[in-house]
Chimera marker file (.cmm) of the C-alpha trace (Angstrom):
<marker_set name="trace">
<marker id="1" x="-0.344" y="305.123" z="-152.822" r="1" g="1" b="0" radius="0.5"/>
<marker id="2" x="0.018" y="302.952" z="-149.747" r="1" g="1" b="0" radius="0.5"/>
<marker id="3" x="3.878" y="303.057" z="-149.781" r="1" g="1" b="0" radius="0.5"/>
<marker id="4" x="3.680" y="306.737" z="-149.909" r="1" g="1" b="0" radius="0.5"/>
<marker id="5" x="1.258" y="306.787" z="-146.631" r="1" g="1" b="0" radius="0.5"/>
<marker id="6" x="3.817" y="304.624" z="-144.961" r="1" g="1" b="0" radius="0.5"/>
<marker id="7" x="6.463" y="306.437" z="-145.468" r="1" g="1" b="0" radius="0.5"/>
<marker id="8" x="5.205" y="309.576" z="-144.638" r="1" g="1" b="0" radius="0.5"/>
<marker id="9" x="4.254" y="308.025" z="-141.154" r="1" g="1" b="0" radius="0.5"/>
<marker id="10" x="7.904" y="306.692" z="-140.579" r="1" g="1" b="0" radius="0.5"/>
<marker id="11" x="9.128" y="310.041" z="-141.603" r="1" g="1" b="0" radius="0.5"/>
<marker id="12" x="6.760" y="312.009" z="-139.452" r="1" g="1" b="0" radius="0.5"/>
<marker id="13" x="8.037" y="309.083" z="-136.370" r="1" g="1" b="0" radius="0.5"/>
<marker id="14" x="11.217" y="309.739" z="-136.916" r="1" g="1" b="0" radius="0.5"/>
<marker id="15" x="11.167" y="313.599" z="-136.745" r="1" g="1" b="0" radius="0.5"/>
<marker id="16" x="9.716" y="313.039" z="-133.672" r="1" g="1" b="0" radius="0.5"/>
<marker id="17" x="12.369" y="310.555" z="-132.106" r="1" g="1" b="0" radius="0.5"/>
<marker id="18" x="14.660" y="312.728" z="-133.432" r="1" g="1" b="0" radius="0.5"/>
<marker id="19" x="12.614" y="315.855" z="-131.483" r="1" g="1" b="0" radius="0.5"/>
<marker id="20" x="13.446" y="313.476" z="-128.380" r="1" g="1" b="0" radius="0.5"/>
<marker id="21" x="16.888" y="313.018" z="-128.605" r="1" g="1" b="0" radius="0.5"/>
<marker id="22" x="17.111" y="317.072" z="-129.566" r="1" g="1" b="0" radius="0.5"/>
<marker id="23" x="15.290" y="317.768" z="-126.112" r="1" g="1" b="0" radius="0.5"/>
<marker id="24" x="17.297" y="315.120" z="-124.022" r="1" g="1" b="0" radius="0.5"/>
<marker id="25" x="20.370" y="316.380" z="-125.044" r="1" g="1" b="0" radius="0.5"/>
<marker id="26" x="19.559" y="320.184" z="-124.866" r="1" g="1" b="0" radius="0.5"/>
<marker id="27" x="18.992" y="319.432" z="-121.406" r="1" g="1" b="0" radius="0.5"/>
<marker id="28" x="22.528" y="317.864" z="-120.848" r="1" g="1" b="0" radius="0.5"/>
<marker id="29" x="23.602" y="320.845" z="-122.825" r="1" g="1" b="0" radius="0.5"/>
<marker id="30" x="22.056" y="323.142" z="-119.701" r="1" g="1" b="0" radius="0.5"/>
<marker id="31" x="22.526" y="321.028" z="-116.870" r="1" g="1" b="0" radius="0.5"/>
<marker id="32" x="26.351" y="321.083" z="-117.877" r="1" g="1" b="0" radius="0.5"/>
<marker id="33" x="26.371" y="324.853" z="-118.676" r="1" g="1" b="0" radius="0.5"/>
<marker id="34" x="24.927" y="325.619" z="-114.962" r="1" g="1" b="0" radius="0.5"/>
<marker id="35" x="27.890" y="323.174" z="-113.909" r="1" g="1" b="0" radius="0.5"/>
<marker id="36" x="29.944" y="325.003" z="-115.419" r="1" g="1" b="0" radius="0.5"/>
<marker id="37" x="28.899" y="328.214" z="-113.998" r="1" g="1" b="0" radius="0.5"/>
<marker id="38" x="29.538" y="327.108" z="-110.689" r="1" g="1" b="0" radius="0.5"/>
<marker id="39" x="32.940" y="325.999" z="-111.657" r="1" g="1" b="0" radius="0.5"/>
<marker id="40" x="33.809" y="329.242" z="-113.082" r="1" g="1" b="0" radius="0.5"/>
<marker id="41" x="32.569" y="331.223" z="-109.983" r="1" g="1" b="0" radius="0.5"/>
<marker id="42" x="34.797" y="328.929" z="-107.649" r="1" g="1" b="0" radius="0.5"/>
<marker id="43" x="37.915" y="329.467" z="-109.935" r="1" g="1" b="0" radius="0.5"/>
<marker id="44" x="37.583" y="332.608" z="-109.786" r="1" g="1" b="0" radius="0.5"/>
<marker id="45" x="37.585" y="333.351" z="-106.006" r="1" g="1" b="0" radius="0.5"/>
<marker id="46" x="41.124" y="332.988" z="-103.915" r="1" g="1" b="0" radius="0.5"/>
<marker id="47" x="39.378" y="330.228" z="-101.231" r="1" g="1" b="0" radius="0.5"/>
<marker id="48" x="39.898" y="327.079" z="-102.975" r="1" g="1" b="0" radius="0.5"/>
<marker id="49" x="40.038" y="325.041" z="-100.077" r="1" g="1" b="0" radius="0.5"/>
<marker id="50" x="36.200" y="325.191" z="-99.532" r="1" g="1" b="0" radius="0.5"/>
<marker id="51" x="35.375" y="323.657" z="-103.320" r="1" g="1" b="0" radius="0.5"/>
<marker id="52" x="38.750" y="320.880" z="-102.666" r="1" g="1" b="0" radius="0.5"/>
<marker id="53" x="36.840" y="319.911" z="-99.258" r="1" g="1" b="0" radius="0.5"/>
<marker id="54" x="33.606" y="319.093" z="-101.070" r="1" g="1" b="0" radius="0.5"/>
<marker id="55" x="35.122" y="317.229" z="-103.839" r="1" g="1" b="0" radius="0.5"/>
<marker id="56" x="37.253" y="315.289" z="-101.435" r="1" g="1" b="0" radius="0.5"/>
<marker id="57" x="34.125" y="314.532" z="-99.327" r="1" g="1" b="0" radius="0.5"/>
<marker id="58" x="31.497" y="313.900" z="-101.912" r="1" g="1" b="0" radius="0.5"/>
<marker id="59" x="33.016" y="312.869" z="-104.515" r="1" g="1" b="0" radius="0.5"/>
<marker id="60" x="36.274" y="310.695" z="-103.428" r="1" g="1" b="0" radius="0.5"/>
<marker id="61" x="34.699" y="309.370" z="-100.538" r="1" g="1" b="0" radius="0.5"/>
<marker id="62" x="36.555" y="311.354" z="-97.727" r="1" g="1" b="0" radius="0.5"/>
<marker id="63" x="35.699" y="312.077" z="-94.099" r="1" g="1" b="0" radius="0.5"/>
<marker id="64" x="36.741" y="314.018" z="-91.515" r="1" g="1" b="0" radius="0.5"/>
<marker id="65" x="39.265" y="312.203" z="-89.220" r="1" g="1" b="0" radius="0.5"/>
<marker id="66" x="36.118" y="312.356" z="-85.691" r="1" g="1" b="0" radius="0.5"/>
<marker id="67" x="33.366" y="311.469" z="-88.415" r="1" g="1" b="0" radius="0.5"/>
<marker id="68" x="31.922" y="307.835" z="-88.405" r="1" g="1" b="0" radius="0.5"/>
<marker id="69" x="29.943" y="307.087" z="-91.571" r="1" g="1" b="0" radius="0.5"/>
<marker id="70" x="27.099" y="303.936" z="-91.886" r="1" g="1" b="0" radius="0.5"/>
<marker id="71" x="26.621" y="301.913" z="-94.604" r="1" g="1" b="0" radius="0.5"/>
<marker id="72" x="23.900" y="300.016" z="-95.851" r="1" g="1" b="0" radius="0.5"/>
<marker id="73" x="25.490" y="296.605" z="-96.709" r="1" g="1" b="0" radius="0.5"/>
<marker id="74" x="22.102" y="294.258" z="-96.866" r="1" g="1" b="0" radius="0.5"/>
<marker id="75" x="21.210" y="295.516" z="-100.337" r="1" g="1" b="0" radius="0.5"/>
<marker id="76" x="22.639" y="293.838" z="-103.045" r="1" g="1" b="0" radius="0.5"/>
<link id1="1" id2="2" r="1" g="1" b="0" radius="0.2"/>
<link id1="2" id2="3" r="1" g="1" b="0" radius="0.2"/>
<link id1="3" id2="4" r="1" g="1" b="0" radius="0.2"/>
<link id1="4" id2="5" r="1" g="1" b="0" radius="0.2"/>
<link id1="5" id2="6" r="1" g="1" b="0" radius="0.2"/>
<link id1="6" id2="7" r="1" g="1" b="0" radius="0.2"/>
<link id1="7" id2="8" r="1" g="1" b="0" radius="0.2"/>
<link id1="8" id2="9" r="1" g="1" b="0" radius="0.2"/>
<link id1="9" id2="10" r="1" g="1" b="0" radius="0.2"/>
<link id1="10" id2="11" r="1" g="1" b="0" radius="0.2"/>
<link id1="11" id2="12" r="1" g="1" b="0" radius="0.2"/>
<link id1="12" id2="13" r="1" g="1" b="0" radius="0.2"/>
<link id1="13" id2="14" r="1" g="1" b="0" radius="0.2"/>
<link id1="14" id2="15" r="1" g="1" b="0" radius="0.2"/>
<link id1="15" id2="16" r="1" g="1" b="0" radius="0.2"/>
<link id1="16" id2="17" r="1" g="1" b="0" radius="0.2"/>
<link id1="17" id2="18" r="1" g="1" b="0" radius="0.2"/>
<link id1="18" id2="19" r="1" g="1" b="0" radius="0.2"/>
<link id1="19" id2="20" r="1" g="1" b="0" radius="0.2"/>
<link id1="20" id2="21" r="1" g="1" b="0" radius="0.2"/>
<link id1="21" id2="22" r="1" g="1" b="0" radius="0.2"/>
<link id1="22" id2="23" r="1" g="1" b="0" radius="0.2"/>
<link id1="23" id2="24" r="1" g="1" b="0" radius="0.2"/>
<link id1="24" id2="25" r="1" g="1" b="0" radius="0.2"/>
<link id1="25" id2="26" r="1" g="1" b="0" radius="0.2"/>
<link id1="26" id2="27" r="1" g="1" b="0" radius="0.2"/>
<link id1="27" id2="28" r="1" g="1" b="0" radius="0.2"/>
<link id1="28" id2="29" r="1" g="1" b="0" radius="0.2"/>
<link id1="29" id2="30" r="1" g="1" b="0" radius="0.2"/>
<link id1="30" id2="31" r="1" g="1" b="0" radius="0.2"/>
<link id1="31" id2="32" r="1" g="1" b="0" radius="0.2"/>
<link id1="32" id2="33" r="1" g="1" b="0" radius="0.2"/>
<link id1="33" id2="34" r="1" g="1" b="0" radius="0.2"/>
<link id1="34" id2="35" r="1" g="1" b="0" radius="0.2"/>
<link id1="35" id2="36" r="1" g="1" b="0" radius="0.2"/>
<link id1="36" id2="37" r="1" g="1" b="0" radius="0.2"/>
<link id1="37" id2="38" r="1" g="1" b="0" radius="0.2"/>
<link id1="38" id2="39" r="1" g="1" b="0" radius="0.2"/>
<link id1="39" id2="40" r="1" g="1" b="0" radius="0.2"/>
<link id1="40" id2="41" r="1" g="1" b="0" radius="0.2"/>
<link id1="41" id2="42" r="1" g="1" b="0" radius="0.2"/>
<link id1="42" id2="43" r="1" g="1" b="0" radius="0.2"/>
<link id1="43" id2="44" r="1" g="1" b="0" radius="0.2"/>
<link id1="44" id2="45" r="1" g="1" b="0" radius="0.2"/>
<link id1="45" id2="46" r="1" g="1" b="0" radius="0.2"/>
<link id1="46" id2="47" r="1" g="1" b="0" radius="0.2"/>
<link id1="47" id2="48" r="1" g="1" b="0" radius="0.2"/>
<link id1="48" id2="49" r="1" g="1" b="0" radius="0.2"/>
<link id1="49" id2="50" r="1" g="1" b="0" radius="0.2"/>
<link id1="50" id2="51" r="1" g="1" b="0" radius="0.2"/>
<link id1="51" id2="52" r="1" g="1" b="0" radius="0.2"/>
<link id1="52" id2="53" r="1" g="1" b="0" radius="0.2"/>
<link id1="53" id2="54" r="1" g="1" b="0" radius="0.2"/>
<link id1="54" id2="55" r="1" g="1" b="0" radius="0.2"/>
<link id1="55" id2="56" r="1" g="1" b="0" radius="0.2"/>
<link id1="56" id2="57" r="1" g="1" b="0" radius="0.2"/>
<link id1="57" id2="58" r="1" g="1" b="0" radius="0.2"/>
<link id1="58" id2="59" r="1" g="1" b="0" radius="0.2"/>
<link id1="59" id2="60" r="1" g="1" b="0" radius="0.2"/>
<link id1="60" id2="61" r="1" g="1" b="0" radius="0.2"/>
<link id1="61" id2="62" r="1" g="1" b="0" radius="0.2"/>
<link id1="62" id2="63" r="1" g="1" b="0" radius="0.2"/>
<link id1="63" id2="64" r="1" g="1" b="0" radius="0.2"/>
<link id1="64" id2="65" r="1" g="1" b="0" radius="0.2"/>
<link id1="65" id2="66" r="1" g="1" b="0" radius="0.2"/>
<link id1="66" id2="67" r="1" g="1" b="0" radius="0.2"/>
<link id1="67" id2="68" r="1" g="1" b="0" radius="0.2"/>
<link id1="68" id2="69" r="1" g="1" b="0" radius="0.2"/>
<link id1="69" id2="70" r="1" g="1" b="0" radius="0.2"/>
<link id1="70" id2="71" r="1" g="1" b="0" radius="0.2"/>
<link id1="71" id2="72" r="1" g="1" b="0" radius="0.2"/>
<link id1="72" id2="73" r="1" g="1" b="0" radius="0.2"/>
<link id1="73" id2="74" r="1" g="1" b="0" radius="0.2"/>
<link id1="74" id2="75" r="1" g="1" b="0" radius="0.2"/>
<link id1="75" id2="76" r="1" g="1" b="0" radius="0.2"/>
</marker_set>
């Protein structure tokens, strides 16, 4: 009777890692649906440019030819 208790607790553990892993990836799931969204909407207007300028300075690092950027280099 004592294996069956312990079992049932694993099982009833498990479901609820499992619950867990179900709810962290939904979330992925809608963070990368509203990304996609917004991907969609910029493909589909004619003004790239605006989306390639954010990339470029976001993303890759870019900056605009007058801009002077800082950078923090005491932290390891």
């Amino acid at each position: 009777m004592i294996g069956c208790a312990v079992l049932l607790i694993t099982t009833e553990q498990d479901c609820k890692d499992k619950e867990h892993e179900l709810a962290v990836i939904q979330s992925k799931i809608d963070e990368y649906n509203m990304q996609n969204e917004d991907l969609k909407r910029t493909l589909e207007s004619d003004d790239l440019s605006d989306y390639m300028e954010k990339v470029a300075l976001e993303e890759r690092g870019y900056a605009y030819p007058d801009e002077r950027r800082f950078y923090d280099t005491s932290r390891d």
